[in-house]
N, C-alpha and C positions, 0 to 999 in steps of 0.2 A: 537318292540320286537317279533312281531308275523311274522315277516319276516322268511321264510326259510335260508338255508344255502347253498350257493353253491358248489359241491362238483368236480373238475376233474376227467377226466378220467385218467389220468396219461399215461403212456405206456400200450395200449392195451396187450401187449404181458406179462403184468407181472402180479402181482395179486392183481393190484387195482379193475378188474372188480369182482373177487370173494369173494373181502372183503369188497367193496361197497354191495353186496347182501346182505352179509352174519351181515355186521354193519346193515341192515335196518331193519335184521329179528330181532335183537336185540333190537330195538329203534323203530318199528313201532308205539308206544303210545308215543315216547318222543317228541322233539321238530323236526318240520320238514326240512330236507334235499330232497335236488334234486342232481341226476347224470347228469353231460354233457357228453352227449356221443352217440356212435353208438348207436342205438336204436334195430336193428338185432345182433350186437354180445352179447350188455349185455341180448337182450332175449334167446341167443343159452348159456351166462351162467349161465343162472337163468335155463335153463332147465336142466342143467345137473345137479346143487343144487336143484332141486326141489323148487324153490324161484321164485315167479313172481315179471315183471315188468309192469309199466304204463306208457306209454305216455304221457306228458305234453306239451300243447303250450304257457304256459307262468308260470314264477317261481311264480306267485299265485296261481298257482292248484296245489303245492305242498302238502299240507297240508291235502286236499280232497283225494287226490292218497294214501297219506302216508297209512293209515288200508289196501290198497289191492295188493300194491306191490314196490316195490320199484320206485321213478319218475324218469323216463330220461327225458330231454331235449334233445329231438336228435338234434346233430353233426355229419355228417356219415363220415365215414373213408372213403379215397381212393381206401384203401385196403382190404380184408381180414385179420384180423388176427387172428396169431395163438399161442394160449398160449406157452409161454417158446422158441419163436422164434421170437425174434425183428425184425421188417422191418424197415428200413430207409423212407421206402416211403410213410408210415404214420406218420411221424416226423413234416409237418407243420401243419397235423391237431391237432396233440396231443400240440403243440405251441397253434394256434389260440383257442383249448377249454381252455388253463389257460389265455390268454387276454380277453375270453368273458366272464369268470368267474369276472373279475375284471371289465370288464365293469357295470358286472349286478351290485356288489356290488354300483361302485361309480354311479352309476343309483337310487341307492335305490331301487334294486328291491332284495336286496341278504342280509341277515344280518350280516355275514361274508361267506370269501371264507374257504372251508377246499381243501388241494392237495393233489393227489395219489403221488406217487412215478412215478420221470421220469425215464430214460436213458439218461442219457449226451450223453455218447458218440456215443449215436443211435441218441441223435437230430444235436448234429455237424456231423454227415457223411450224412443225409439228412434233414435236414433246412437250414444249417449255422448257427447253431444254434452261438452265440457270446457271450455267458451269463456264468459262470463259473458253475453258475447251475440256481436252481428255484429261491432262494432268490435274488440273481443280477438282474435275469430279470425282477421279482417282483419288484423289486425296481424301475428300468427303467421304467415300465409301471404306477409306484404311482408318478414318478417326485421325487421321497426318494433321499437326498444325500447318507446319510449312512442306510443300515437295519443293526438289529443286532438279532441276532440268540439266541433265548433265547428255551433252552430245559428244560419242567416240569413234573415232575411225581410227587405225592400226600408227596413224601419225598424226593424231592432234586429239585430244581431248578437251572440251570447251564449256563452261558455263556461264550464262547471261543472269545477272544478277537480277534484272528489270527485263519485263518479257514482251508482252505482246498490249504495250499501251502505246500511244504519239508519245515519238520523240522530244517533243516539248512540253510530255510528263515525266521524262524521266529526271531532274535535278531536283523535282520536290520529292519523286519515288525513291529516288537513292538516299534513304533515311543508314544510319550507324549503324542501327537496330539491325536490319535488312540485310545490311553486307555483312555486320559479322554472324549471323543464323546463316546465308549462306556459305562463308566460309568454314564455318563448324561441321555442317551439313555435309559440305563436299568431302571437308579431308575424313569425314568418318565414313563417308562409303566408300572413298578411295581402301580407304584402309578396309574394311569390313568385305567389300566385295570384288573391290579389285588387287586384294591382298598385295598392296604397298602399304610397307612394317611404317614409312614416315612418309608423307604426301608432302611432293613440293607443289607449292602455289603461288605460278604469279600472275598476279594482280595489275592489272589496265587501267590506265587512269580516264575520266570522263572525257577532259580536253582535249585538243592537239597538243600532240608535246606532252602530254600527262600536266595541262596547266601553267609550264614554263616557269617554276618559282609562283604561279598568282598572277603575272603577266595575262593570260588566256582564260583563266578561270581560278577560281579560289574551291570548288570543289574538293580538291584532292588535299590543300591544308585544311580544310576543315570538317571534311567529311571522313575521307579513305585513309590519309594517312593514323589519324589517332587510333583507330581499328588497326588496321596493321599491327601498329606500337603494342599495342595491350597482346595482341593473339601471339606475335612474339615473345613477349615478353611469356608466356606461357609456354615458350617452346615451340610453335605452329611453326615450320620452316615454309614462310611468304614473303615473299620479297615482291618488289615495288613499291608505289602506284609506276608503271611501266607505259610510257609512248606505243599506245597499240599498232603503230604504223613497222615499231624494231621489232615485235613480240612472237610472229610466225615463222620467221625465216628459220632454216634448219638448222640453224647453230644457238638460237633460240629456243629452239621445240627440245631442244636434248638437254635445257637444263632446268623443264618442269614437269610435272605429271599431269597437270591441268591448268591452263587458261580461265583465271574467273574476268570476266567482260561487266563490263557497266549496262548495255544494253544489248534489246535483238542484235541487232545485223554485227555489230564489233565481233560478237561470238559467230554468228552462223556463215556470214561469209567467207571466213577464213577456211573453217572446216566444208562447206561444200564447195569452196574453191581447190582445194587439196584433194576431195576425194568426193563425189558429190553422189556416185555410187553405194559407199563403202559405210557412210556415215550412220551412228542408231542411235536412236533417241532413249535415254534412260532417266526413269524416275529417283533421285535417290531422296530419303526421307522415310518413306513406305514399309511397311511391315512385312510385305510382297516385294519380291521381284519383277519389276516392269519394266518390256523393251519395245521399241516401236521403230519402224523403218523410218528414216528421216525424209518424208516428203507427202504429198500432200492423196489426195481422192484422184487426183490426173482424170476429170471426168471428161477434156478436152481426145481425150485419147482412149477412152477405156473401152466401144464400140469397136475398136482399130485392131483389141487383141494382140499390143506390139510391146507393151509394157516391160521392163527389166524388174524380174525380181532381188536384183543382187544386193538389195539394202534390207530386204526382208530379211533375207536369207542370213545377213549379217545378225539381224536383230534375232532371232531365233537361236542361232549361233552362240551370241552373247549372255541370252536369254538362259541357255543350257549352262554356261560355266559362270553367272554369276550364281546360280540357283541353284547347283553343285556344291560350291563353294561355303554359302550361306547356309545348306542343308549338314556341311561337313562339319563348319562351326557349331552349330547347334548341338548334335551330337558330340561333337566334342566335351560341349558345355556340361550336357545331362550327364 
């Protein structure tokens, strides 16, 4: 548990280098993290934040470094870069710092990984990038059949069972198959890492009104509800398919432990409407622990140096006690 945390560098150009700073001035007595990364740019952005950095040659000197300045593992970029201006020609190193991120973890030298925010379509115009984003490749590099995308903030927990396709793929996406691997998926990391003994789940239905009887849609008789039936009938405590419109209010949130969502936005905008700071993006599925700040490269802003780390800060945070947690079970196990 005295392990550090691995942290990306994400998209040089966006503002993970100034929110990795700015999370360490915050957490310098917490639990220790390290950056991979250029070692010369995050020291040109800790100069402009007044924030120093240290050098590290291995993710056990993190901890020593942590009281004097933030720790890189240097990674050097190809390039220069330059805030609020994505190069494609840094694109496979910003790739190989999230696979050596996951090496250290499955090395046991990392106690989980936390990720900056990438650019997709800055790593497909110079990688090749082939991943739809972080969590696919994440998943390719853990051997994961399925990850499943689970977003936490202190008042809502939410999973989107259909991710990042059009809308008007999601009723042929919403296969049986699909929602009950993600409901198995969810209540086992519920349970496993965020140490709830039974996971409650509920479950949103595709429609308005969860379908109205088949009135609005026939998705939820023919799709969601037979799933449900079966996973109950195993004991899974999920109830619905549930009217996503009754499902967030607070006398609602207090009687599940996670929201599983038909699609993107049913899940995301509830949770970034409730805390749009606080929210972190977790892998569950993974042989690793992965957490990620819930929001994007903000390359419209990242020259401005105005950036809020406090979703970082979360995800690092989190990053530390599911990967406590899961290092304790383990031990346990042996």
């Amino acid at each position: 548990m005295t392990r550090p945390i691995a942290l990306t560098l994400g998209d040089p150009a966006g503002i993970g280098p100034e929110i990795a700073l700015r999370a360490w001035a915050g957490l310098r007595q917490g639990p220790a993290f390290f950056l991979i990364g250029d070692l010369a740019h995050m020291a040109a952005a800790g100069a402009r934040l007044g924030l120093p950095v240290r050098a590290i040659a291995e993710p056990s000197g993190a901890a020593a470094a942590m009281p004097d300045g933030l720790p890189v593992l240097e990674h050097p970029l190809p390039h220069p870069a330059t805030a609020g201006r994505p190069d494609p020609r840094n694109a496979a190193a910003v790739v190989a710092i999230i696979a050596r991120a996951v090496a250290l973890a499955h090395a046991g030298q990392a106690l989980a990984i936390c990720t900056n925010p990438i650019g997709k379509s800055v790593l497909k115009a110079g990688a090749c990038f082939a991943f739809p984003g972080h969590t696919e490749y994440l998943a390719h590099l853990c051997g994961a059949a399925m990850p499943v995308m689970l977003l936490a903030a202190p008042a809502l927990r939410v999973v989107p069972v259909t991710i990042h396709i059009p809308l008007a793929e999601v009723p042929v996406a919403l296969t049986p198959d699909l929602l009950e691997a993600t409901l198995r998926i969810t209540g086992r990391g519920l349970a496993d890492d965020f140490g709830i003994r039974r996971p409650r789940l509920a479950v949103a239905g595709l429609n308005p009104h969860a379908g109205e009887a088949g009135t609005l849609g026939r998705e939820e008789i023919e799709t969601i509800v037979p799933v449900l039936d079966r996973l109950r009938a195993e004991g899974m405590a999920i109830s619905g398919p549930h009217s996503a419109d009754t499902l967030f209010h607070p006398a609602a949130r207090a009687r599940y432990d996670a929201a599983v969502c038909m699609y993107h936005d049913q899940a995301l905008i509830p949770i970034k409407t409730l805390d749009f700071d606080g929210g972190v993006n977790v892998t569950l599925g993974l042989d690793i622990v992965r957490t990620s700040p819930d929001h994007g490269t903000a390359f419209d802003i990242a020259a401005d140096f105005r950036a809020s780390p406090a979703s970082l800060v979360a995800a690092l945070g989190l990053a530390h006690e599911l990967g406590a947690r899961r290092a304790l079970s383990r031990a346990g196990a042996d």
